[in-house]
Every structure is written in structure tokens, then in C-alpha cells.
C-alpha atoms as one frame of an Amber mdcrd trajectory, in Angstrom:
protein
  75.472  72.452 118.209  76.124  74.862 115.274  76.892  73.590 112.010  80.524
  74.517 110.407  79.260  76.763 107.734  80.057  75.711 103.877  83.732  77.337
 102.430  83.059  77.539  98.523  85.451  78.262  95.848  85.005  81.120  93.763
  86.487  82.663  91.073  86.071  86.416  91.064  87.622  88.692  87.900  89.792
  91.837  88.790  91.721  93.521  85.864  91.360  91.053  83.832  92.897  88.773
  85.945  90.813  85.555  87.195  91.430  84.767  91.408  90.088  81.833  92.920
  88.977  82.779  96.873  87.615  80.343  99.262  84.899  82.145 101.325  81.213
  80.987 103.399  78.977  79.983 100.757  76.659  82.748 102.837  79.538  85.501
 102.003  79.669  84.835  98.127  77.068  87.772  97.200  79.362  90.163  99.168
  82.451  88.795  97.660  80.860  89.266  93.638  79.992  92.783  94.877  82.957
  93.631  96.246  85.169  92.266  93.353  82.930  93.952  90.632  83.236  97.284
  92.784  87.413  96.932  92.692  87.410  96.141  88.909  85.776  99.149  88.308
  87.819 101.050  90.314  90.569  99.799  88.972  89.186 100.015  84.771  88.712
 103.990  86.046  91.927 104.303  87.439  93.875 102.630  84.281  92.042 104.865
  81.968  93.234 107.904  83.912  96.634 106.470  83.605  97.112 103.755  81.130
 100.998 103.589  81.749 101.318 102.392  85.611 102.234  98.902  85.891 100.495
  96.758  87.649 101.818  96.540  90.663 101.671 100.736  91.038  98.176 100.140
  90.169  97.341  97.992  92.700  99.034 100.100  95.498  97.945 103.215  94.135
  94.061 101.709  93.871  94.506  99.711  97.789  96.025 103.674  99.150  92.701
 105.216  97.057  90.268 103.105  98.777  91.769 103.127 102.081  91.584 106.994
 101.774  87.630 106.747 100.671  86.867 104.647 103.877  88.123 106.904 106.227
  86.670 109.870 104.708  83.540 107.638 105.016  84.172 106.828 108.442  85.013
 110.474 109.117  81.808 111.435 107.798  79.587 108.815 109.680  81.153 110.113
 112.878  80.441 113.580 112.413  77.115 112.763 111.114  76.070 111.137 114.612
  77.894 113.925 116.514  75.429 116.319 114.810  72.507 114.491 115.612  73.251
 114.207 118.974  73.681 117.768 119.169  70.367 118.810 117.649  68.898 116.352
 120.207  70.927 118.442 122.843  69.597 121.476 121.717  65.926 120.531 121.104
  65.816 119.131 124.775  67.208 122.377 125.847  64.399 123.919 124.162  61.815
 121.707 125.599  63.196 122.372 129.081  62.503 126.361 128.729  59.877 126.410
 126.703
């Protein structure tokens, strides 16, 4: 039987703003990452424009990132796509040389 993993509290800093999350103990190194990437983010994004409220700054920031990961995911997919067709084409060359 599989033991219920460990929920831990822990307080993560964003904007200068302290949040308490509850996550798996085993999850807390991604969490700390994760928060200390979005801070930064977000420091960046207030310097470039010290006069949005908060709230604006949070969408603004949530739409920013959301745009990033698809570009990511775009990327990733076209990456593999052009693998698989230089393996197309190299086993075409194989079959006539």
C-alpha cells in the first residue's frame, strides 16, 4: 500500500507579497523555483512600467507567460517535426545509396 505523501506549508514571496501554499513536501523545490522565477518576472515587468496596479500586473504578467509557453510548446513541436524529417530523409538516402 502506498503511503499518502506529506502536504507542507510554505510560504513563497511574489512582489513583495508573502503566500502561504500547501504542496507535497517532494514538490517544494519546484514550488521555490517557480515562485522566484514569477517574482522576477514580475520585478522586470514593474520596472518597465512602474504605474500598473497590481491587479493589471498580475494579468498582464499571467497573459505574458501564457504567451512564452506556447511559443515554447510551438517550438518543441516543430523541433521534433524536423528531426523526424531528417530521419526521413537520411533513410531515403540509405535506401538509394
Amino acid at each position: 500500500m502506498a503511503s499518502a505523501q506529506s502536504i507542507k506549508k510554505v510560504d513563497i514571496l511574489i512582489n513583495g507579497r508573502s503566500y502561504t501554499i500547501n504542496c507535497p513536501e517532494s514538490e517544494e523545490p519546484a514550488l521555490q523555483r517557480a515562485a522566484s522565477y514569477i517574482n522576477q518576472f514580475m520585478q522586470e515587468v514593474r520596472r518597465q512600467a512602474p504605474q500598473l496596479p497590481q491587479e493589471q500586473l498580475l494579468v498582464l504578467c499571467a497573459l505574458t507567460l501564457f504567451e512564452k509557453s506556447e511559443n515554447l510548446q510551438r517550438y518543441q513541436e516543430n523541433e521534433s517535426q524536423a528531426q523526424d524529417l531528417v530521419g526521413k530523409m537520411l533513410a531515403d538516402v540509405a535506401r538509394f545509396a
